[in-house]
ROKOLKOL-260476 format. One record per residue (C-alpha): residue number from 1; x, y, z. Coordinates in Angstrom, 3 decimals. Each point is the difference from the previous one (the first is absolute). Layout:
REM residues N
[atom NUM,[X,Y,Z]]
...
END
This chain:
REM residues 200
[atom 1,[55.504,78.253,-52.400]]
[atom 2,[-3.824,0.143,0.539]]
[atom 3,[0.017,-3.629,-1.541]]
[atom 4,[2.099,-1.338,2.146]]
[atom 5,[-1.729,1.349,2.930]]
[atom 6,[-3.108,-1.139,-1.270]]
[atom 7,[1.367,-3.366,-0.091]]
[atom 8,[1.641,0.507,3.200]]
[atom 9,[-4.048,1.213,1.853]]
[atom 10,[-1.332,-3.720,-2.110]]
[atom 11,[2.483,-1.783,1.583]]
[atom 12,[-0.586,1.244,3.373]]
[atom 13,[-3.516,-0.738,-0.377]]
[atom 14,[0.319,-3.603,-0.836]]
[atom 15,[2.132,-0.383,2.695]]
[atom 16,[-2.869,1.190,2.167]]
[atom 17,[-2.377,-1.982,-1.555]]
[atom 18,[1.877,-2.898,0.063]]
[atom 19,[0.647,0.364,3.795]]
[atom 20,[-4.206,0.909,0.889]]
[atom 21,[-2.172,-1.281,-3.247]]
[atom 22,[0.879,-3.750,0.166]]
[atom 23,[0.436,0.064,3.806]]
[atom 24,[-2.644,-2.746,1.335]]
[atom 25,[0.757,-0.223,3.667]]
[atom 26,[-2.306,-2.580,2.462]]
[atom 27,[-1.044,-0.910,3.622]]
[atom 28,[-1.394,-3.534,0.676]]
[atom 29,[-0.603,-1.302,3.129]]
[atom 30,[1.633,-3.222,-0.359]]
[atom 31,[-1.898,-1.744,3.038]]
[atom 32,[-3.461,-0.185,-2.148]]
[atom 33,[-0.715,-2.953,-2.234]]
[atom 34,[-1.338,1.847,-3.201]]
[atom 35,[-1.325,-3.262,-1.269]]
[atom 36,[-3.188,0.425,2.432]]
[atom 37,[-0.876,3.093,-1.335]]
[atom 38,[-3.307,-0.818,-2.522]]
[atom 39,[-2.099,3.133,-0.229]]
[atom 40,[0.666,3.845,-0.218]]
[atom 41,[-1.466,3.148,-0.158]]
[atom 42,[0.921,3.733,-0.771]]
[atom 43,[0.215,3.115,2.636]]
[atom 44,[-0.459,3.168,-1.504]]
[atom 45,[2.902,1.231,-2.123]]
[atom 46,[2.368,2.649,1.810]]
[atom 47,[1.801,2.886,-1.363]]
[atom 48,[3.033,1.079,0.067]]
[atom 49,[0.152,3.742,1.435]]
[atom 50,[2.169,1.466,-2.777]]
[atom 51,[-1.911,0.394,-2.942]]
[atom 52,[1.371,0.967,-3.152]]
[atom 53,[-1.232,-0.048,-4.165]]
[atom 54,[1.941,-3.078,0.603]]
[atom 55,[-3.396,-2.567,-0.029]]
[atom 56,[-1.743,-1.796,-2.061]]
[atom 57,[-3.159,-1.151,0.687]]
[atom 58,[-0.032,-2.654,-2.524]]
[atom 59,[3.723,-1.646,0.838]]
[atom 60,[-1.350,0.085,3.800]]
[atom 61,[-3.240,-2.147,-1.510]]
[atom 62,[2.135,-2.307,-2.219]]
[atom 63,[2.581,-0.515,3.030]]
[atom 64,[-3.243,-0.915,2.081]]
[atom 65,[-1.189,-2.444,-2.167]]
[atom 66,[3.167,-1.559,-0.580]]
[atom 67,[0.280,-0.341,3.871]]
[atom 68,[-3.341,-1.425,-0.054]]
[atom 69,[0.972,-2.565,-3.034]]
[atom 70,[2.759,-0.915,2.420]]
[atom 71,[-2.182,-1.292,2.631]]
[atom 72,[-1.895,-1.939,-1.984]]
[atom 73,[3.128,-1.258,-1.684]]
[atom 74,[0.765,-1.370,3.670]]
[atom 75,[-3.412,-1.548,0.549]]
[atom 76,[-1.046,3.100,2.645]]
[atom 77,[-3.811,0.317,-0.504]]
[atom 78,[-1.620,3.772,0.627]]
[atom 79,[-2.121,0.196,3.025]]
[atom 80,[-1.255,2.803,1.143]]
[atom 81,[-1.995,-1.591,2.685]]
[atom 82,[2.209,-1.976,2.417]]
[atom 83,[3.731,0.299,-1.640]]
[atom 84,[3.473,-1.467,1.596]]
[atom 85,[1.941,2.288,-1.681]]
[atom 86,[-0.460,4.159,-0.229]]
[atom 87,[1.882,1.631,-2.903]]
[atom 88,[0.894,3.436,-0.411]]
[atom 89,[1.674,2.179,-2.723]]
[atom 90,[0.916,3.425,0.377]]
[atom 91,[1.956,2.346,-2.607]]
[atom 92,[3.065,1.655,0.786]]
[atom 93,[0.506,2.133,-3.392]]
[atom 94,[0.952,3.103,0.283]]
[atom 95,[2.925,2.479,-1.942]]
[atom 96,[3.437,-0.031,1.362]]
[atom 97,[2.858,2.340,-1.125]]
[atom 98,[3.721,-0.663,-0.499]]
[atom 99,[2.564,2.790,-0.011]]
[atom 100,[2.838,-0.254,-2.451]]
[atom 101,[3.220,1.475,0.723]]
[atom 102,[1.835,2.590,-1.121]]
[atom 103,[2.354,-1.339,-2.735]]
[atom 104,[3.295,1.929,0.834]]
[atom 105,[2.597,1.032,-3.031]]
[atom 106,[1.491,-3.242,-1.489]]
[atom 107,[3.382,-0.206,-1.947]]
[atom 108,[-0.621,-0.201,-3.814]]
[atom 109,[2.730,-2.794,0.051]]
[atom 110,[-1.089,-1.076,-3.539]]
[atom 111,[-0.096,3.061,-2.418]]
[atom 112,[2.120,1.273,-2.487]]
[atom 113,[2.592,1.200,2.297]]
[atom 114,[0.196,-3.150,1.990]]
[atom 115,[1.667,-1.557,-3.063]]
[atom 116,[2.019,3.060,-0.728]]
[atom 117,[-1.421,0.734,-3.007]]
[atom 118,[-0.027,3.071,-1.972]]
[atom 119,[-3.453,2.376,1.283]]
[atom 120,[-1.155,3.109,0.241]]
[atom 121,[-2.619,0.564,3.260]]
[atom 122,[-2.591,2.916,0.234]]
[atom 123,[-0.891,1.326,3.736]]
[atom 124,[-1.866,3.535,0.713]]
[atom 125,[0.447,0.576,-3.301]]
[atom 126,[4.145,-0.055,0.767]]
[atom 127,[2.134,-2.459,-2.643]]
[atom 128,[2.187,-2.513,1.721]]
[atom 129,[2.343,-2.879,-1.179]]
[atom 130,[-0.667,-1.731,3.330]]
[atom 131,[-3.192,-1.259,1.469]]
[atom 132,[-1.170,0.985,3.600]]
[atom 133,[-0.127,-3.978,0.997]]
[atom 134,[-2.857,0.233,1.602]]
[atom 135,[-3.626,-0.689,-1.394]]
[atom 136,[-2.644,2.484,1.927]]
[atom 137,[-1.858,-1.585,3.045]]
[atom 138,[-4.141,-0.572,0.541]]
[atom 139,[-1.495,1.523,2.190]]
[atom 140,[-2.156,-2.385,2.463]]
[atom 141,[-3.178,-1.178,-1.034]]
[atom 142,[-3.360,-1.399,1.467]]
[atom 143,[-1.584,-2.782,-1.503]]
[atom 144,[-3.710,-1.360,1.311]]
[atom 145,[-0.954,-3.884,-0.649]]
[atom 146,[-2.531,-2.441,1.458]]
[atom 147,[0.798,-1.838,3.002]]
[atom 148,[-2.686,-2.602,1.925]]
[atom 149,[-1.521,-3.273,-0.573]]
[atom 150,[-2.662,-2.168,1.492]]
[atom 151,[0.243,-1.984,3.660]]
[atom 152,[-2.147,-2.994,-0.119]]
[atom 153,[-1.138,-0.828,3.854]]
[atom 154,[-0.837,-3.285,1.070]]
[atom 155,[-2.166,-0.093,3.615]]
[atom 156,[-1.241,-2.811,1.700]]
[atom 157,[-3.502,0.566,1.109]]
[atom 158,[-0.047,-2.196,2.754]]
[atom 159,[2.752,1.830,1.920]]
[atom 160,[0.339,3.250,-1.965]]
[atom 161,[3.771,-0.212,-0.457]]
[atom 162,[2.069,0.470,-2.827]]
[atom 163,[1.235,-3.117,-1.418]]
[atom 164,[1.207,1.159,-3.573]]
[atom 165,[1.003,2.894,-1.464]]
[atom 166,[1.627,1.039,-3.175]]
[atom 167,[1.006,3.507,-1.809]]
[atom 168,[0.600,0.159,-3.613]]
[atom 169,[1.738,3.469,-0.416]]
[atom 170,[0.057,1.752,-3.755]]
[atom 171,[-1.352,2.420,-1.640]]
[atom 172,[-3.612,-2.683,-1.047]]
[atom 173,[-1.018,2.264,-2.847]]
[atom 174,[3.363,0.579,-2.030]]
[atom 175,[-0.977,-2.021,-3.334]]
[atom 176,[3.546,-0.356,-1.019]]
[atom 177,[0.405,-2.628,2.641]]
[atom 178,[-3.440,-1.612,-0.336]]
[atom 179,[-0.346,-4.169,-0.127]]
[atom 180,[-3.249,-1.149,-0.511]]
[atom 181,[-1.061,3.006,0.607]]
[atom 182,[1.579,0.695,3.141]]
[atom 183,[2.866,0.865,1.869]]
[atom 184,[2.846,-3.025,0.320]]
[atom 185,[0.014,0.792,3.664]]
[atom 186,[-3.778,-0.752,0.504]]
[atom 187,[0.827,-3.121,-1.724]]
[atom 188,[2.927,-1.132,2.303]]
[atom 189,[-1.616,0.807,2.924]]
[atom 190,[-3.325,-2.807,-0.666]]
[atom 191,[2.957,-2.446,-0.548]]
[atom 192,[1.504,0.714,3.534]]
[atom 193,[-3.943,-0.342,1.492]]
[atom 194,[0.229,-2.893,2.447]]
[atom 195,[-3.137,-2.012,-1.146]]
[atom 196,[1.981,-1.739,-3.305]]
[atom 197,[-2.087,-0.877,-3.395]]
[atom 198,[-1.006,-4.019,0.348]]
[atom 199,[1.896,-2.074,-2.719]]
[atom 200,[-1.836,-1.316,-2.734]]
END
């Protein structure tokens, strides 16, 4: 019984973190010609509120240089001095909890009995020909995993709006789901940046 319930808490979990870690959800303000856009600079990182043990100081510096590999990648030049474009990260990680619910008495459909075959059952110690049909229930449970990403903000200096923005939600520093070192979300959300890689 506690296996299956153990499978039953891993299943529930993937289903959350199928739902939240791969989630990469963007605003683009479709009336700006991205093209234009030659130089950039960073603001000061922000931080999320909720903080958790769920950080790592070294993803959040590989993620930042892969963001700043990206902009090169698409011919943006760093100027600090008198840039078109104003980019922002800030963290979201923080821990997240997920209750599981009770597991109420299921039929034991496929034992012994089921088939009418010849056994003898032991409950409180009592000897019975017959089973009770019913395998014991689990009580609920709480279980704690990292939620939170990265949003990459785009701001044009000129006029100080928001022209791009993306969130890459996951937990960044699980390295079971690591691709070059980093999340798969961080990785989808550079491919849905507006300012494309030039063709070779």
């Amino acid at each position: 019984m506690k296996k299956s319930v153990s499978i039953c808490i891993g299943i529930i979990i993937a289903v959350v973190s199928c739902n939240v870690y791969k989630d990469v959800q963007i605003f683009r303000d479709r009336s700006i010609d991205f093209e234009k856009y030659e130089t950039y600079a960073w603001l000061p990182e922000k931080e999320s509120n909720r903080q958790s043990e769920y950080n790592s100081d070294f993803i959040r510096q590989k993620t930042r240089n892969y963001f700043g590999h990206c902009m090169a990648q698409r011919k943006l030049k760093p100027d600090t001095i008198n840039p078109q474009l104003l980019l922002q990260i800030e963290w979201l990680s923080h821990a997240r909890t997920v209750e599981v619910p009770v597991t109420p008495g299921l039929p034991e459909y496929y034992d012994a009995d089921y088939y009418n075959a010849p056994t003898i059952y032991l409950y409180n110690g009592k000897i019975s020909g017959k089973s009770d049909g019913y395998i014991d229930y689990q009580d609920k449970e709480i279980v704690t995993y990292a939620h939170g990403g990265a949003k990459l903000t785009a701001i044009d200096r000129k006029t100080s709006d928001i022209v791009w923005e993306g969130v890459a939600q996951g937990d960044l520093y699980d390295p079971n789901v690591m691709y070059d070192d980093l999340h798969p979300a961080i990785h989808k959300l550079m491919k849905k940046f507006p300012i494309k890689i030039p063709k070779k």
